[in-house]
C-alpha positions in Angstrom: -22.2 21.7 -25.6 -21.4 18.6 -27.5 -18.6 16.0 -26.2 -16.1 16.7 -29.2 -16.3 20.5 -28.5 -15.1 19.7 -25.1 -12.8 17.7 -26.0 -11.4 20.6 -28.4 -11.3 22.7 -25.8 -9.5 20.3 -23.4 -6.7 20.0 -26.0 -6.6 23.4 -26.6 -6.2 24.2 -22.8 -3.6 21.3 -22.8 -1.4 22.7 -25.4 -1.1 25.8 -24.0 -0.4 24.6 -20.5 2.2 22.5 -21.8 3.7 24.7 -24.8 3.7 21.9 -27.1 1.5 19.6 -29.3 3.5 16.5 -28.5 3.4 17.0 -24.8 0.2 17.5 -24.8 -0.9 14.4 -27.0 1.8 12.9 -24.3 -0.3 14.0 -21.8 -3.9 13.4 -22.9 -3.0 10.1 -24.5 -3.3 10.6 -28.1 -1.1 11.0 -31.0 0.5 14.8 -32.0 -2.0 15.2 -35.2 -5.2 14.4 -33.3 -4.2 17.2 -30.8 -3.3 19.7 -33.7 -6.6 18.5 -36.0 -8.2 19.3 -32.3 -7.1 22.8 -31.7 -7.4 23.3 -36.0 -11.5 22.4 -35.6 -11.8 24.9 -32.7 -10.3 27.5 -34.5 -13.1 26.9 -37.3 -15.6 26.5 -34.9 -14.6 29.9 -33.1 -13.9 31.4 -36.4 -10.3 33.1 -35.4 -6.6 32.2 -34.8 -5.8 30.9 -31.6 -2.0 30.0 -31.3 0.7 31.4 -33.9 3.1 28.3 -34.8 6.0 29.5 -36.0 9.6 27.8 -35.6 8.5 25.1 -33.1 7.2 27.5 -30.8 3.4 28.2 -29.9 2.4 31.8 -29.3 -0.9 32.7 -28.2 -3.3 35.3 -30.1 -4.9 38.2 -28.6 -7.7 36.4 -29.1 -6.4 32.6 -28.1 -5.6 34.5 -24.9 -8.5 35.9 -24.3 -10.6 32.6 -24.9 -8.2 30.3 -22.7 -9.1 32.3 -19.7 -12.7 31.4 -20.7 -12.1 27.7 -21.5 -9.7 27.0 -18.0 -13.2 28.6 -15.9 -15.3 26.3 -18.0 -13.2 22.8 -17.4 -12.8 23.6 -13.9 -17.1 23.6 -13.8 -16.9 20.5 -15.4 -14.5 18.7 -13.8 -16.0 19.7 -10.4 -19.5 18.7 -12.0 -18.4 15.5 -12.9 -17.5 15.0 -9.4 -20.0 15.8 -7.6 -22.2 13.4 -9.9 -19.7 10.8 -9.2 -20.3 11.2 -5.7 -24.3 10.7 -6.3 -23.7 8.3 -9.1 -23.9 3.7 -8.7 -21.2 2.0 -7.2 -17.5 2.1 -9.1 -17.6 -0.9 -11.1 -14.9 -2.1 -13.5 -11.1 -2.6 -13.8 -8.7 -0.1 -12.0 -5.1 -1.1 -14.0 -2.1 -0.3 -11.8 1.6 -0.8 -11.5 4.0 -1.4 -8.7 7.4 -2.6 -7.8 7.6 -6.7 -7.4 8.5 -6.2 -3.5 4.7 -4.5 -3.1 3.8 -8.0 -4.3 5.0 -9.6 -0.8 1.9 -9.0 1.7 1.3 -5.3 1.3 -0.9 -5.0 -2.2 -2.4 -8.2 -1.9 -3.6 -7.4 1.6 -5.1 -4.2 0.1 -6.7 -5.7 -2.5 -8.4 -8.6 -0.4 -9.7 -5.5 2.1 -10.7 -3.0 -0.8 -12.6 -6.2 -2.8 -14.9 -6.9 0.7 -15.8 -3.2 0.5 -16.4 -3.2 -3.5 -17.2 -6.1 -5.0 -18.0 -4.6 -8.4 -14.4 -3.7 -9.2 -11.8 -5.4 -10.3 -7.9 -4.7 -9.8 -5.0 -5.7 -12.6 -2.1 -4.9 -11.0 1.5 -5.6 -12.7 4.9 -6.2 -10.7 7.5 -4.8 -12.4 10.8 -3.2 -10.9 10.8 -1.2 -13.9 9.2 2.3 -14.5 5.7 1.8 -16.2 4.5 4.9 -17.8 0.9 5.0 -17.1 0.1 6.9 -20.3 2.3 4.3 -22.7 0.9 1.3 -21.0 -2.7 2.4 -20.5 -2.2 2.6 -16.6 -4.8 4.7 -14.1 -1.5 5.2 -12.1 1.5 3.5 -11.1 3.4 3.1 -7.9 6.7 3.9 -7.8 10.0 3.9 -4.7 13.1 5.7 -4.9 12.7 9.2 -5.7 10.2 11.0 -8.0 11.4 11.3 -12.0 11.4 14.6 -13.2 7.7 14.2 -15.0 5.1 15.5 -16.1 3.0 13.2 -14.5 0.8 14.2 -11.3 2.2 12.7 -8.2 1.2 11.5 -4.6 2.9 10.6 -1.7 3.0 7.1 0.0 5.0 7.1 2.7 8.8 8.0 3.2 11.1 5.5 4.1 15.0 4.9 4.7 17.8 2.1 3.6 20.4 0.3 5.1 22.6 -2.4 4.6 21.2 -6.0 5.8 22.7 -9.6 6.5 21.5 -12.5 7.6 23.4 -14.1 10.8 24.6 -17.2 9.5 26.2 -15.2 6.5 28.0 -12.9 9.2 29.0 -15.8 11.4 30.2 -17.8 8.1 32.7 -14.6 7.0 33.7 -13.9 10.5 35.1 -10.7 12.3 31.6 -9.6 13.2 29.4 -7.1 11.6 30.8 -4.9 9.6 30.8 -1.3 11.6 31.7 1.0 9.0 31.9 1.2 4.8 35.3 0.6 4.3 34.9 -2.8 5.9 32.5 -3.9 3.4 35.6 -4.8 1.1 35.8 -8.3 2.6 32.4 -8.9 2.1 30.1 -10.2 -1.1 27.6 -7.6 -1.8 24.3 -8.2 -3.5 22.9 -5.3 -5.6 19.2 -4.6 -6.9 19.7 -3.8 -10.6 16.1 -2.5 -11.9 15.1 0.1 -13.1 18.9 0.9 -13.3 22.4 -0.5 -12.3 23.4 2.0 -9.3 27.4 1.9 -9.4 27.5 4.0 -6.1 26.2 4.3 -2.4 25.9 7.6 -0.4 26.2 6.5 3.3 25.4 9.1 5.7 25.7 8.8 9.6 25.6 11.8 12.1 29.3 12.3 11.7 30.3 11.4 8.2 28.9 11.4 4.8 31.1 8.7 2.3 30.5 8.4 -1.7 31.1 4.6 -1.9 31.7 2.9 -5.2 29.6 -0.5 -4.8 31.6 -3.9 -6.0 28.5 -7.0 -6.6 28.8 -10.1 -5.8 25.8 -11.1 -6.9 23.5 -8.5 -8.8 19.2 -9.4 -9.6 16.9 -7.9 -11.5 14.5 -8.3 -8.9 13.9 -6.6 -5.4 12.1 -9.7 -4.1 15.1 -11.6 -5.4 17.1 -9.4 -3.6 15.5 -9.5 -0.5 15.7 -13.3 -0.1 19.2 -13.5 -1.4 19.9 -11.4 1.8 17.5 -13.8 3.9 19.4 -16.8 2.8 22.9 -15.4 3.6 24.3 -14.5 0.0 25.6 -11.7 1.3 24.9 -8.2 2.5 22.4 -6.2 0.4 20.4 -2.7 0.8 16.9 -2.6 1.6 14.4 -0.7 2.4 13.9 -0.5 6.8 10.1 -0.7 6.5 10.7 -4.3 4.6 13.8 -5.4 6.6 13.3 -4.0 10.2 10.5 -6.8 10.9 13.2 -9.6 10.0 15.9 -7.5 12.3 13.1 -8.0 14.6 12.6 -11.6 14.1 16.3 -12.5 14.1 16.2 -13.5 10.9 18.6 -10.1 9.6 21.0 -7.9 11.1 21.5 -4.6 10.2 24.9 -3.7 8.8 27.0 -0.4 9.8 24.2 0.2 11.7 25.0 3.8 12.3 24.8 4.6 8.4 21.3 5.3 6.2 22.1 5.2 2.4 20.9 8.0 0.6 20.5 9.7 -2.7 23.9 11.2 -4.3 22.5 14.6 -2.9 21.5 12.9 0.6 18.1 12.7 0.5 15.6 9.5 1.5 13.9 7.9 -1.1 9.8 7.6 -1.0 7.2 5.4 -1.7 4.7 7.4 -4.3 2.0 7.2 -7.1 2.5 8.7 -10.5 -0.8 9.3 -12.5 -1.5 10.9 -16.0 -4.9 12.8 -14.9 -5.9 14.8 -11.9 -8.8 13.2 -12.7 -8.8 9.3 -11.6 -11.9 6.9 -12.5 -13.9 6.5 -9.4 -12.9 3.1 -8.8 -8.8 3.9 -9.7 -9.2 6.8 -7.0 -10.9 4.4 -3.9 -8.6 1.9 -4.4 -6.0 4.8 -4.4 -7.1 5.7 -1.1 -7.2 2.2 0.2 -3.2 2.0 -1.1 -3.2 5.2 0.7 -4.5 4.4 4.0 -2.3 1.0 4.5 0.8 3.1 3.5 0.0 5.1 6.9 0.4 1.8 8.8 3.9 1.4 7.1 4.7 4.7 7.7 4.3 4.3 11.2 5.4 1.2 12.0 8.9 0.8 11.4 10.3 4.0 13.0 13.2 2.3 14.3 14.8 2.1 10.8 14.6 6.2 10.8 17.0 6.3 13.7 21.0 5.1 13.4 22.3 2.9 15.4 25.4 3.5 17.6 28.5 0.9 16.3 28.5 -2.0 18.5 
């Protein structure tokens, strides 16, 4: 069976699974018309009607029915084919193109990278920083790293590792405004607040504490683009600012930050924690893109792990 007839039949399957030509271009990385001159060959090559396109909806034929129970069965034997030759196959060699938020770029990626390199030296890793949502179809991306809370997507997603905020200080800004740490939200009034902008401007915090929940509306001081900007802002006493626990609780640790109404977590506007995850066009990742996804994979265990303190509140005082 020749290359372009699979491919056919991949963008058949794909339209169908996702009711529409644009979604599935979307999805396979082409434009609309290549996916439509794709299913339009197969049709000819078959020699019958496949999908119906009437009024912006797709409707399969008896016969496109019938066939894409065929065609699934015969991409799943490929697909697991083409695995198990990758397994047998050389080394992964090449580039593996990622992106992740710039606060990944502080010890955690770079460490992964230097380990994953020792272990294979023929592959090469672009990675690029940006607080802002890549799309890993748009900007030719084997997958990208994401926090906060999944998009509702059709990309394929995995799970990092789960993770909690709170408020953070640093002790000379605390000792500069007086009255001691703030205990609970509505104390935050007398104090300057810096606030992580990317990928958007969040106007409200959800504090939630074993007795309380409290919608609070969030007045800047300061406000960066930048979660590493953020993060030292906080460090250097500018004021109080949210942050993850598995990036602050080592400072708490080393004195250099305190945690601020210690007895809160900040959640989602419908109270859940937010997660550290992978987004990725395929179910199929390059072998290279899919070790060094494991790599990112098995460090994230370590993170998950070793902050635990910051998943448990703190009593006020």
């Amino acid at each position: 069976m020749s290359l372009k007839l699979m491919w056919e039949i991949r963008a058949f399957c794909t339209v169908v699974d996702k009711g529409s030509f644009i979604h599935a271009a979307r999805q396979l990385g082409c434009s609309p018309s290549a996916m439509t001159r794709a299913v339009q060959h197969l049709e000819e090559e078959i020699g019958t009607e496949l999908i119906l396109r009437a009024q912006k909806q797709l409707t399969l034929t008896p016969a496109g029915e019938c066939y894409h129970l065929f065609a699934q069965r015969l991409l799943a034997t490929q697909a697991e084919a083409l695995d198990q030759l990758a397994e047998l196959g050389a080394a992964p060699q090449g580039w593996v193109r990622i992106s992740a938020p710039e606060i990944l770029a502080l010890g955690f990626l770079p460490k992964t990278v230097a380990r994953f390199s020792s272990q294979y030296p023929e592959v090469m890793v672009d990675i690029r920083f940006s607080d802002k949502s890549l799309d890993p179809v748009e900007d030719q991306l084997d997958f990208s790293i994401r926090g906060a809370f999944p998009q509702s997507s059709e990309l394929i997603g995995y799970r990092l590792w789960d993770y909690r905020r709170h408020l953070y200080a640093a002790p000379a800004y605390l000792a500069r405004m007086g009255g001691g740490t703030p205990q609970e939200p509505e104390q935050l009034e007398a104090h300057d607040m810096v606030v992580h902008t990317a990928p958007r401007i969040l106007r409200d915090w959800y504090f939630v504490s074993s007795a309380r929940t409290l919608r609070y509306t969030a007045r800047p001081r300061h406000r960066f683009s930048s979660g590493i900007a953020t993060f030292q802002a906080a460090l250097e006493g500018a004021g109080i600012a949210r942050l993850a626990g598995w990036l602050a609780e080592p400072e708490v640790a080393a004195g250099r930050l305190v945690r601020v109404c210690p007895a809160y977590r900040l959640a989602s506007s419908k109270w859940q924690d937010p997660s550290m995850h992978a987004v990725s066009a395929s179910p199929r990742l390059g072998k290279g893109a899919r070790l060094f996804l494991e790599a990112v994979r098995e460090d994230a265990q370590a993170i998950a792990g070793l902050h635990e303190a910051a998943r448990e509140p703190r009593e006020p005082g």
